[in-house]
Phi, psi and omega in degrees: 000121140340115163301157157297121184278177201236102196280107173213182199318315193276013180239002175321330208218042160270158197272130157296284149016343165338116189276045156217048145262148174320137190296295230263002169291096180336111184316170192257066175247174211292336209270336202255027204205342172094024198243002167342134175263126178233156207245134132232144196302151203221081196292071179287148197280341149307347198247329170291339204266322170291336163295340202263355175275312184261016168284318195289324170294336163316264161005263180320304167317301161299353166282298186298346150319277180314309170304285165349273169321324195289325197268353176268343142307112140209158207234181179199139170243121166240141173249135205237020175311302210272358190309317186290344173276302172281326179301126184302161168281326185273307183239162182271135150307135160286131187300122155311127182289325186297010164288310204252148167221160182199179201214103186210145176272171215299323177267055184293231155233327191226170181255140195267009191245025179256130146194146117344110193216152186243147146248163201205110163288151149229180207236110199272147161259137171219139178069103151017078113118358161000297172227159146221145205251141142267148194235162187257139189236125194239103155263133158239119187265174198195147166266091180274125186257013164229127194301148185243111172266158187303160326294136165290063180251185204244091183250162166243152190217124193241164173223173205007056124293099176269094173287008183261345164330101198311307214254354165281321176299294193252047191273071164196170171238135183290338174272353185303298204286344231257314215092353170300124159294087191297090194304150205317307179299005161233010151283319198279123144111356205253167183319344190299328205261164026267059156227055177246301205231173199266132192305004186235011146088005168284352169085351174311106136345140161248158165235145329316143169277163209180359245303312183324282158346291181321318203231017144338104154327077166258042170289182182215134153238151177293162151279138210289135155275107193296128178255301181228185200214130204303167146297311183297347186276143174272103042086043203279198187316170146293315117028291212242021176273332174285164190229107188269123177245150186261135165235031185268304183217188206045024165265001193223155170295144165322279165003284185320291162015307198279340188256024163206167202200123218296158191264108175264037140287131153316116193276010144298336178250016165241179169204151194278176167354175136282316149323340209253344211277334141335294169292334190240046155349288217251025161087188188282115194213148190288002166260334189235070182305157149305146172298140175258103190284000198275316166271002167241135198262320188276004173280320181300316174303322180282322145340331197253094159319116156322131148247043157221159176298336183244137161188174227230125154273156173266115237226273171212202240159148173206114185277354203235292188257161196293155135284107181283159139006133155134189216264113172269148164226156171218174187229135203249094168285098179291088176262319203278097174256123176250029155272357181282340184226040162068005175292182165215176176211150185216171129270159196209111175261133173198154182263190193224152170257154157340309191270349167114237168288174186264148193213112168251005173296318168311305175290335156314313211294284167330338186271329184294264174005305202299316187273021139286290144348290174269002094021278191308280182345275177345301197288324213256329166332284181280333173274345166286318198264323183246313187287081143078051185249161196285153155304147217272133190042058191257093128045274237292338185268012188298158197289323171249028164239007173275155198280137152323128144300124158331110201290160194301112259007018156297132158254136181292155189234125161340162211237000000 
């Protein structure tokens, strides 16, 4: 057998065709042969002090960017858990300021932390006068001390609810929500419960099934009402003193929508919440239908679980007008007790940035990252450069150009 010849840099331009070459032999091009011409990076200390120079100018700017924008929002938050406990019954009270926080520049007109509050019973209406509930009413008057521009939202904010709960997550059923009429027997037993059939042992669904459902956030607010208006304040018509917030729609993501659907239960086989009965006193009835979840945004909203115990639902909105100056008052249909787990509850008006409410956590974050950055920079700086630095591929520190140690009991012999 004919050896093999031996194929290297210098057989580049042989005819492959040779007849005592191999058939499976790969042609002789640069790509099947390994001969790619390739770049590697050579992390040379110039080339390290310039990454860490413009990760770090990245970094700050946009962190300080980000701060900015977060301190250009501004809100006011009231916390209203004890009103119905603390608050006088007759006359308006002063709001304890350890209620409140807000975020206004220092010259403002009014001080946002003067405010007020009552409890009150009313005689509450439901399904356009169907029935009426008396009810517990928490007012508040409250200060915006700058004019607000649109857009204008409305949040409620709980804190230590955890929706994050392993058996609170996936407690509803999705074709349920969907509208499909789910039979009783695949309810029963399936995650929905103990909020799947009706406690008294009638065999009714309930609908939605559930905890989630179950435990919907139902306080209710008005929209805030201009009370008195500064002298330096602008004043508008009686007419135009409520500042009217939508709370139907453009309050839920687009998105959310596709995942419910008006219910193609029969209302003999269903029955609401247990939580829900207040609103649905007499159960599902053709003057007091089940809610068509494809259009209520704020069940949708609430559905999209948290994943921390305090965190802000979007309630309504107001995309079109400014919020003037002056004194508001809104009225709190208190339904919602978050003294059964120690939680609390607040509202919250606030305007929005690019980036949206304020959160100064983003931009904090990026400023630490940048003054890493440049930290590192600082350091690779002086030691490349000032501290003693060696030459860049200097021989002499290769391991087997360094002088040998003596090996261990050798003796050296006298000179």
């Amino acid at each position: 057998m004919a050896p093999r010849r031996r194929r290297g840099a210098d057989a580049a331009q042989e005819d492959s065709s040779e007849p005592d070459a191999p058939k499976n032999r790969p042609p002789n091009t640069a790509f099947r042969q390994q001969r790619m011409k390739a770049w590697q990076c050579v992390l040379t200390p110039k080339l390290i002090v310039t990454i860490f120079s413009i990760l770090a100018a990245i970094y700050l700017g946009f962190g300080a960017y980000l701060t900015w924008l977060a301190h250009t929002v501004r809100d006011l938050r009231i916390d209203y858990t004890d009103c119905i406990r603390d608050a006088p019954k007759n006359e308006a009270g002063i709001l304890p300021p350890k209620y409140i926080s807000a975020h206004f520049s220092e010259n403002a007109a009014l001080d946002p932390y003067e405010a007020q509050w009552q409890a009150t019973k009313r005689n509450i209406s439901y399904h356009n006068g169907q029935y009426t509930r008396e009810r517990d009413v928490c007012i508040i008057q409250f200060n915006i001390p700058e004019r607000l521009e649109p857009s204008i939202s409305f949040y409620y904010y709980l804190e230590n609810f955890y929706q994050n709960h392993r058996r609170y997550v996936g407690s509803f059923n999705a074709k349920q929500l969907l509208g499909d009429p789910v039979e009783g027997s695949s309810i029963n037993g399936s995650t929905c419960d103990p909020i799947s059939h009706e406690a008294n042992g009638s065999g009714k669904i309930v609908y939605p099934c559930g905890i989630i459902a179950n435990s919907i956030f139902n306080d209710t607010f008005s929209s805030p009402t201009l009370l008195t208006v500064p002298a330096t304040g602008d004043a508008p018509p009686e007419t135009e003193r409520v500042y009217v917030m939508e709370n139907n729609t453009g309050i839920a993501w687009p998105g959310l929508a596709d995942l419910y659907g008006k219910t193609r239960y029969n209302l003999s086989q269903i029955v609401p919440p247990p939580n829900w009965n207040e609103s649905y006193f007499f159960g599902y009835t053709p003057d007091s239908p089940p809610p068509d979840l494809h259009t209520w945004e704020g069940f949708q909203n609430w559905m999209m679980l948290a994943a921390s115990p305090n965190f802000y639902k979007l309630y309504q909105r107001n995309d079109r007008d400014p919020m003037l100056v002056g004194t508001y008052m809104i009225d709190i249909v208190s339904n919602f007790d978050t003294n059964l787990y120690n939680g609390r509850k607040s509202f919250v008006i606030t305007t929005v940035s690019t980036m949206g409410s304020r959160n100064i956590w983003p931009g904090i974050i990026f400023l630490i990252v940048g003054g890493i950055c440049l930290i590192l920079d600082v350091y690779f700086i002086l030691s490349f450069f000032l501290w003693k630095p060696r030459k860049l591929g200097d021989p002499s520190y290769l391991s087997w150009n360094q002088p040998q140690a003596p090996a261990p009991g050798h003796a050296t012999s006298a000179p």
